[in-house]
C-alpha positions, -999 to +999 in steps of 0.1 A: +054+090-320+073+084-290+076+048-275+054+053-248+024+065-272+032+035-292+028+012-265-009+029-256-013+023-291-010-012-292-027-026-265-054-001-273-060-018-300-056-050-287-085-049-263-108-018-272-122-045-300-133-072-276-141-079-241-124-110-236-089-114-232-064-117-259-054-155-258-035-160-285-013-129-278-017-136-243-002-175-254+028-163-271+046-143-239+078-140-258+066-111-279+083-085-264+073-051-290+103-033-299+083-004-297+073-008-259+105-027-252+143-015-248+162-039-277+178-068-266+214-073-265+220-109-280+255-107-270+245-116-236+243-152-227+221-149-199+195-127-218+198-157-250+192-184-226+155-172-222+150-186-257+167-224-254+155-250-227+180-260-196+202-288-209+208-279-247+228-245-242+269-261-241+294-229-229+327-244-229+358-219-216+396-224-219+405-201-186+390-167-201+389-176-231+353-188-248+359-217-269+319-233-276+286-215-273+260-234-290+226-250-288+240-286-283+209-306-297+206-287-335+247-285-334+251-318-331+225-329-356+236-306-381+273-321-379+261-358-380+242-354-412+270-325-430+302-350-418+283-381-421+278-372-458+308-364-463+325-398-450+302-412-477+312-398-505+349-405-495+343-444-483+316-449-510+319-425-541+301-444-569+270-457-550+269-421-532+266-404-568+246-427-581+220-424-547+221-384-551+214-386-586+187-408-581+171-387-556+175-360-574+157-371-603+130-387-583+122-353-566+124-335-602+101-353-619+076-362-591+079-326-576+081-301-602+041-294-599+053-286-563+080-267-570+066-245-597+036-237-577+053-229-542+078-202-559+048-185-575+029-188-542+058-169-525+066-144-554+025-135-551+024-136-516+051-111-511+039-080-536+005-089-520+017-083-485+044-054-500+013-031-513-013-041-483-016-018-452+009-042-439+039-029-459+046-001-438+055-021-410+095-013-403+119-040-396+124-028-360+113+005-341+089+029-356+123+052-355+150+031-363+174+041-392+186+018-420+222+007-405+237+001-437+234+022-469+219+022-501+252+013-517+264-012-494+229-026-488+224-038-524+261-046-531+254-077-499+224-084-514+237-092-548+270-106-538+254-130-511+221-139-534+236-147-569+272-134-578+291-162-580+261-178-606+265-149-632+305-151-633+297-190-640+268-194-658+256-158-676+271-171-710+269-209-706+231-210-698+216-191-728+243-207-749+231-239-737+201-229-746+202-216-779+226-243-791+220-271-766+190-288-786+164-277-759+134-266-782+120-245-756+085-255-763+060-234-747+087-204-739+073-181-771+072-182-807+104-197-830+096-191-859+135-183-872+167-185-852+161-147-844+134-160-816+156-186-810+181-162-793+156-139-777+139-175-760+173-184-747+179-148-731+142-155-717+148-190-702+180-180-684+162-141-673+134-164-659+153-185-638+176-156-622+143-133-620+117-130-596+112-162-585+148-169-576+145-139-548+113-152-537+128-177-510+149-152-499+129-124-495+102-143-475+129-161-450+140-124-445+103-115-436+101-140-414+129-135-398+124-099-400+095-091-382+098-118-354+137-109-345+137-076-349+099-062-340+095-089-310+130-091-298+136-123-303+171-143-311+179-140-348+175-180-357+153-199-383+132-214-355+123-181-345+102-172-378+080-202-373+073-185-335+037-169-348+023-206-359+041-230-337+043-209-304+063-225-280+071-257-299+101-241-316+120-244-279+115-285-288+126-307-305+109-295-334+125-263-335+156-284-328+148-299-363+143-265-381+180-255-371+195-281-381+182-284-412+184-249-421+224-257-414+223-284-435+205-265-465+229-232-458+257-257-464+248-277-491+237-249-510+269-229-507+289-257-515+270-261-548+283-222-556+316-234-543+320-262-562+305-241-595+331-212-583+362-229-580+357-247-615+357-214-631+386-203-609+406-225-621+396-223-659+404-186-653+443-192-634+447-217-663+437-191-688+462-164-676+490-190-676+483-208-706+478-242-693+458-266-696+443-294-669+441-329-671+408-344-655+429-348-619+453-324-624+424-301-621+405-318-595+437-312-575+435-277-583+401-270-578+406-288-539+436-266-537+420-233-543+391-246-516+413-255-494+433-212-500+399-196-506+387-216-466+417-200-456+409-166-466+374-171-456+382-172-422+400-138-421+363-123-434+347-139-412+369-132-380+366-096-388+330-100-390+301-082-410+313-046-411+346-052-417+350-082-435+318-090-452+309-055-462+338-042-475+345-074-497+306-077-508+317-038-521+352-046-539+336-075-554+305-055-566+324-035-581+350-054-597+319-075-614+302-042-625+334-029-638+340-057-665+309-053-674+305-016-683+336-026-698+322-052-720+295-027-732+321-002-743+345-028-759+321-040-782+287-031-799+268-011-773+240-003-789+231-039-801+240-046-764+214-021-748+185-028-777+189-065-761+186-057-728+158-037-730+142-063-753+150-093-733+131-077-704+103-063-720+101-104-732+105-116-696+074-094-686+054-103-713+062-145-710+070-145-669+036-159-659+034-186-688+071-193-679+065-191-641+033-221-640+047-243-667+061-277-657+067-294-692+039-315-689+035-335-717+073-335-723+076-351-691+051-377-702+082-393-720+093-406-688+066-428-682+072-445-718+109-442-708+135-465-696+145-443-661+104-438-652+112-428-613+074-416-613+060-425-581+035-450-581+039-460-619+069-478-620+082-512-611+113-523-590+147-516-607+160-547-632+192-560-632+205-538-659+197-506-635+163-496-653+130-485-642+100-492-661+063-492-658+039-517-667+029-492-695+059-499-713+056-536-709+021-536-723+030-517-753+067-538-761+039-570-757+018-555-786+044-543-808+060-574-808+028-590-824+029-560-853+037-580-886+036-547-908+070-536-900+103-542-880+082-549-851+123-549-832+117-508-835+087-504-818+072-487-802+085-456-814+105-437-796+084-407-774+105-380-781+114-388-817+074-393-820+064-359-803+089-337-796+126-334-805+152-324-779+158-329-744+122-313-738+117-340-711+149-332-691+145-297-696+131-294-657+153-322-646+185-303-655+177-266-658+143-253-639+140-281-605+183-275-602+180-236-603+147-238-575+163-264-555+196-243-553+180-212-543+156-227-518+185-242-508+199-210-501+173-198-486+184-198-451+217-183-457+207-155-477+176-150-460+191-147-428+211-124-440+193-100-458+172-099-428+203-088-408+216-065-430+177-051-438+168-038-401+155-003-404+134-008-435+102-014-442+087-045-454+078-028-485+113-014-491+125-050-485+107-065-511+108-039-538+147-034-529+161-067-523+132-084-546+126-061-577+166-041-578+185-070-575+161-088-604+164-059-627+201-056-622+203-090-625+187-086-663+215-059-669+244-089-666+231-114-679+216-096-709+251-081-720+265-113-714+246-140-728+238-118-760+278-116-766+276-152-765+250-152-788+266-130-815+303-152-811+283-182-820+269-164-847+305-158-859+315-183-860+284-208-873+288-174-903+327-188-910+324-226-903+291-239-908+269-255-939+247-217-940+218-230-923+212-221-883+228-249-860+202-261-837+218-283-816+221-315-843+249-303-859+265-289-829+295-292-805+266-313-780+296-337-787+319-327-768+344-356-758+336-371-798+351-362-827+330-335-837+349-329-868+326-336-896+305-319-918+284-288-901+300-295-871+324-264-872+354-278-870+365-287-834+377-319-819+367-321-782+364-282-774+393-271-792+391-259-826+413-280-851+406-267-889+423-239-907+390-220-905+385-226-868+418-218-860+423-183-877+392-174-861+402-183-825+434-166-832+413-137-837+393-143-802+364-157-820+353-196-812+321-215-813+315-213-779+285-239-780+315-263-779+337-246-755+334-255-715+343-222-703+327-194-724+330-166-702+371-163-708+362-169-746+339-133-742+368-115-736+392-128-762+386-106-792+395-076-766+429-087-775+453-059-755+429-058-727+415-095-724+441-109-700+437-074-675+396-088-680+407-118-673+425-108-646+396-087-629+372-120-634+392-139-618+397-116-587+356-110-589+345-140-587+374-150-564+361-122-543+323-135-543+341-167-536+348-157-500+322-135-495+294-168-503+320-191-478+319-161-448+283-152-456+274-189-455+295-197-421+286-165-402+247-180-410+256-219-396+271-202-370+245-174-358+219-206-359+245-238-342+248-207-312+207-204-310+209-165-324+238-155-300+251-119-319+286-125-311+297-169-312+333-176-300+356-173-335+365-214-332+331-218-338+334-197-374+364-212-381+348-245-379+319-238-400+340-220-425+358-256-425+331-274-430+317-258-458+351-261-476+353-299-466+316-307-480+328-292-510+358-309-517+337-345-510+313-337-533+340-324-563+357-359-553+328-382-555+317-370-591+350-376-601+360-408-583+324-422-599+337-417-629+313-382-638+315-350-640+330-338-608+304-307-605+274-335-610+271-346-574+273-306-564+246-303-584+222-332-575+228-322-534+211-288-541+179-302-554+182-328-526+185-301-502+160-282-514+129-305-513+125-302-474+132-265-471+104-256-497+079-274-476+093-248-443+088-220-466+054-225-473+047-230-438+064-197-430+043-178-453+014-187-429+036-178-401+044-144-415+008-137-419+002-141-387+028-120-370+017-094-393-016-098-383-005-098-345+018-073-346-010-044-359-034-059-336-061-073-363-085-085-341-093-118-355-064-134-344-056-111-314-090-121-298-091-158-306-093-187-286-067-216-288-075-251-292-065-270-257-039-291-268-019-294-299-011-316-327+027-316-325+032-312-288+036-351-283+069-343-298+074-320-267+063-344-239+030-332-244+044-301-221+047-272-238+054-242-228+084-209-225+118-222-230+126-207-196+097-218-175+083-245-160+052-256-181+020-279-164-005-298-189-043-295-190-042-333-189-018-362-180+006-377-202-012-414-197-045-393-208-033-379-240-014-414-246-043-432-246-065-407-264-034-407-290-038-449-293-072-442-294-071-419-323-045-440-344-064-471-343-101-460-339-106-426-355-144-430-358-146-428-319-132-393-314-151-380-347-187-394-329-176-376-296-163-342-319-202-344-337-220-345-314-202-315-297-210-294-328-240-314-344-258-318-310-255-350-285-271-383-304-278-361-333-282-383-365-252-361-383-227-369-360-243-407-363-239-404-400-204-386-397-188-414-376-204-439-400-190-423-427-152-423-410-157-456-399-159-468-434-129-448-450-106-460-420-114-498-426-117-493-466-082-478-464-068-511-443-085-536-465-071-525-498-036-517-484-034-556-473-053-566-501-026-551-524-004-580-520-022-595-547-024-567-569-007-533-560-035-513-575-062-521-545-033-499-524-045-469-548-080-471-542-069-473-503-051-443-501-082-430-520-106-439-495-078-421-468-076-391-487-114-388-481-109-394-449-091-361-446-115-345-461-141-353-435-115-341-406-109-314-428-143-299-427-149-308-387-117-293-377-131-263-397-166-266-382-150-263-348-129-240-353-156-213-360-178-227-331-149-220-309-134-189-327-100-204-329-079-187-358-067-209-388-075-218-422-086-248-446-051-251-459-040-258-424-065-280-410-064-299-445-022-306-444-023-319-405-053-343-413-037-359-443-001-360-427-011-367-391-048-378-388-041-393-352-034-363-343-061-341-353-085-366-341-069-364-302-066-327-305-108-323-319-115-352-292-102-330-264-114-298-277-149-310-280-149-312-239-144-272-239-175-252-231-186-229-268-189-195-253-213-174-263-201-145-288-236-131-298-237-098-280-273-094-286-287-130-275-299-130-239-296-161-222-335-175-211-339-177-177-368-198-158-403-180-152 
């Protein structure tokens, strides 16, 4: 089909459905089809500047030579909150961990439900889409040609999404796992140590399956399909284009940016700080020395501080001949040790586990993928660190948080005369469970889905750049299902190695009963010398037993820090060349996460521009490196481990990010849904003014154009005040626009609002007294976004504006003024009339 055809095509469709004019295409004039459209070249500055209001864009030239091109607002943002945090973890180390730690428990336990739920939301979302008549829509022209191969196409995608992960945790995690004391509850059946080992292979599978490419692959859709099929600059704010229109030229899309940098960062610097640690372990390996505490810390900031360097060489040479080539070494240097592993030791044992392991993940993957640990995490409530929202007091003196339940029940054990009442109550988890069941999401499940949402903008960016050509259903079954099966492959030869060392060695040194976790190396920094315990002091094996083993490259590796070196010791003429490769691998993937990571910051600091000046990558690159080495410092200067804070930052991180992604599923539906000209959407109406667009002066419109409002700024002020302090007003004048004017409904419907507004104020102030009344409040206001809920529906269908329940739910319990002024003013439009068949009456 030639271009021209396709553009007949199109706008065929677009208005042989309907009559009326296509508003909401009609609204978003920056569409420009790249089938009807020659491609734009984001090189140029003048064709970017379309895209970014006057006053933001900063171009700054020494003589000829370009030294800033950026978007000054979500650059400078970005920078305050990246090298803000990191003077506060240098001036403040110990109250910085401590805050980050806090947080990051407080969003685990009072957000896994949210978590959980959005990654399967995303994972479903994507096949759905994948398999629909939309999957056959191609990331650019109807003609356009993958530009990067098959090959070099997967070897990015696995070396930017989860390389340096595997090097560091493909043996540690199951290990952890099956030796850690987790008991796994709810993750199949264990009824012998056997299905102890296949559950640990399942845990780790889960967490570096489907669900951790789901964030990815639906930023890269996002991206995708607006960037490349509308011609628009390749920038996070451009994916939300299709729900917020013109707002992403305002502050709000100043916002997104920024915090897309932010999240890029943090989350790279958590596989940074995880990297170098192993980097390290691996140099000190091949040279047979060992680290004290700082001597290591030192060395880990050194190797940042090399690795930056190197970095910036990548990146200077930019995607084809830096990042590609070193995503391709890398791959292959990773893939390498592997086959090699397979060879050197059993392989058939190998393969029947791999194959095993996944035909478990298949079978357990939608039990795995909804649960959140429920009644483990009950324990917290009855715990001394209960950071549940709502159900905990203010922090004692001691540093604890309780709730009242806790109080209550010490009160009435006290007064128990039948036994020590000193030990009760009884403990939760030595009651009903055993383990660290309750931390299970804390440290493992919320860590890995904050790290990848994290990520999210990085890697989805660039998948999205390096996937133009291909179809939305090669995307996802390519860069979703490949990578996830491959994935299996690693991880599966790995962690079952680890697996059958332990087994060696628990065969040689233990009491002939399985260790599960009581009588196991879980000690590490004790003396875990006694009985059962294997004989090893602190890591390193100490009895005769122990030690002939380890000469013999076998060791308990559920008390060693770095198992992955331990894997390759029994290779004995070949383990240090192994080692060797490992450390170059994941040295490699090192880089290629550092350049991949700045050439993202710096695509979305320059508002999409294809080609920034190279200070500006060399300054990102910088700051990546610098965020890491703060947060290595602060875990160690507040006396933890110096990879805690690096992990606490990506759940941090995370939490906002997850919310953007669930709003940019809606956003990609609705590109979709424009771009094949479904009319529902293509021949709506919009509502007259919008709910966010105070954040835009209330004047909203192209970046590059003049925009005039339907009403003043004093008029939507007032109606604003109006809405925010008498609700019930605007929902009477909104009734009787769809009810009918002075019809008893819209009487009965302000009535009702009237009464959930007021409710809601008297038991917030009343709940000075007793903070309970501030519960049944924010009850009486969450059925007062109901009620908005089902009008903004109601007039949504009697205008034929395009939305959803989900939508019109989330603005009217997050910004109920809002919706109010924008239902007030929409109830002043005339309802056309869209029954064909109904004749208007005319006088006799």
């Amino acid at each position: 089909v030639g271009r021209s055809d396709s553009r007949l095509s199109y706008q065929t469709r677009l208005t042989a459905r309907s009559l009326r004019t296509p508003e909401m295409v009609a609204h978003l004039k920056d569409i420009r089809r790249c089938d009807e459209h020659d491609d734009v070249d984001f090189r140029d500055e003048n064709e970017l500047k379309r895209f970014i209001r006057p006053g933001k864009w900063l171009a700054l030239n020494a003589g000829s030579v370009r030294l800033l091109r950026v978007n000054v607002v979500s650059t400078s943002m970005a920078i305050f909150l990246l090298w803000g945090f990191v003077l506060w973890g240098l001036v403040h180390p110990r109250y910085m961990s401590n805050q980050v730690n806090e947080w990051k428990s407080w969003i685990s336990y009072n957000f896994t439900w949210f978590y959980i739920g959005a990654f399967n939301a995303w994972a479903i979302f994507l096949f759905y889409v994948a398999f629909s008549k939309y999957g056959k829509i191609k990331l650019g022209r109807a003609d356009e040609k993958p530009e990067f191969n098959n090959i070099s196409w997967f070897a990015m995608l696995f070396s930017c999404g989860i390389a340096v992960g595997v090097y560091t945790l493909g043996v540690a995690e199951p290990m952890d796992y099956y030796r850690g004391g987790y008991k796994l509850n709810g993750r199949g059946d264990v009824p012998n140590d056997d299905e102890r080992a296949q559950q640990a292979l399942l845990q780790t599978f889960y967490h570096w399956g489907l669900h951790a490419w789901a964030p990815y692959i639906t930023v890269a859709l996002g991206l995708g399909i607006v960037c490349y099929r509308w011609n628009m600059p390749l920038t996070m704010r451009s994916a939300f284009y299709p729900l917020l229109g013109n707002l992403i030229y305002s502050p709000v899309g100043d916002i997104i940016d920024a915090v897309s940098i932010a999240c890029t960062t943090f989350g790279v610097c958590t596989s940074l700080g995880l990297g170098v640690d192993q980097i390290v372990a691996y140099y000190g390996a091949l040279q047979d020395k060992t680290y004290t505490a700082l001597e290591r810390l030192d060395a880990q900031t050194a190797t940042i501080i090399v690795m930056t360097l190197v970095a910036n060489i990548s990146v200077v040479l930019g995607l084809h001949r830096g990042i590609q080539v070193l995503s391709t070494i890398t791959f292959s240097l990773g893939l390498f040790v592997l086959v090699a592993s397979m060879f050197l030791d059993n392989t058939w044992f190998l393969l029947n586990s791999v194959v095993q392991s996944t035909g478990h993940y298949f079978q357990w993957v939608i039990q795995l993928g909804f649960r959140t640990d429920t009644w483990e995490q009950l324990g917290i409530e009855f715990g001394n660190k209960n950071l549940y929202w709502g159900s905990n007091k203010s922090s004692k003196p001691d540093g604890t948080w309780v709730g009242p339940i806790r109080d209550i029940m010490a009160n009435a054990a006290a007064l128990r005369t039948d036994a020590n009442s000193t030990i009760h109550p009884y403990d939760y988890v030595e009651t009903y469970g055993e383990g660290y069941g309750k931390d299970m999401m804390d440290w493992w499940t919320i860590f890995y889905w904050g790290w990848w949402v994290s990520w999210a903008p990085f890697v989805g960016m660039f998948i999205a750049r390096i996937s133009r050509g291909r179809t939305i259903r090669q995307v996802v079954v390519g860069a979703f299902v490949a990578p996830t099966l491959f994935s299996f492959l690693w991880l599966g030869v790995w962690g079952s190695l680890g697996i059958k060392m332990q087994r060696v060695a628990e065969l040689v040194l233990g009491d002939g009963t399985p260790g599960d976790g009581s009588n196991s190396c879980a000690c590490v920094g004790k003396d875990c010398t006694g009985a059962g315990a294997w004989g090893y002091t602190n890591g390193v094996p100490t009895s005769a037993a122990a030690i002939a083993l380890a000469n013999d490259g076998y060791y308990a590796l559920a008390c060693r820090d770095y198992p992955m070196l331990d894997l390759m010791a029994p290779y004995k003429e070949v383990k240090e060349f192994l080692w060797g490769l490992l450390l170059i691998g994941i040295t490699l993937y090192f880089i290629t996460s550092s350049d991949s990571g700045s050439y993202v910051d710096d695509v979305i600091s320059a508002n999409g521009l294809a080609n920034p000046p190279i200070g500006q990558k060399v300054f990102w690159c910088w700051t990546e490196g610098a965020v890491a080495i703060a947060l290595l410092r602060v875990g160690y200067n507040a006396g933890q481990n110096a990879l805690g804070a690096v992990r606490a930052v990506s759940i941090v991180a995370g939490l906002p990010f997850t919310v953007a992604v669930c709003f940019m599923c809606t956003s990609i539906w609705r590109a979709l849904k424009i771009d094949s000209g479904d009319a529902d959407i293509c021949h709506a109406n919009l509502f007259s003014t919008g709910t966010l667009d105070i954040f835009d002066g209330y004047k909203t419109g192209p970046a590059d154009t003049a925009s005039t409002a339907r009403y003043t700024v004093a008029e939507r002020l007032t109606n604003y005040a109006q809405s925010i302090f008498a609700p019930f007003v605007g929902v009477f004048k909104v009734c009787e626009s769809v009810f009918g004017e002075g019809a008893v409904l819209a009487k009965l419907h302000a009535g009702i609002n009237f009464s959930f507004f007021i409710l809601w104020l008297v038991f917030l102030i009343v709940s000075g007294a007793d903070s309970d009344y501030a519960w049944i409040g924010w009850t009486f206001y969450m059925f007062m976004a109901f009620q908005l809920t089902f009008l903004r529906g109601a007039v949504r269908t009697q205008h034929n504006i395009y939305g959803n329940m989900f939508e019109d739910f989330f603005g009217a319990i997050v910004m109920y003024p809002n919706v109010v002024s924008q239902l007030h003013f929409q109830s002043k439009e005339p309802v056309a009339n869209n029954d064909v068949f109904k004749k208007p009456v005319t006088a006799a």
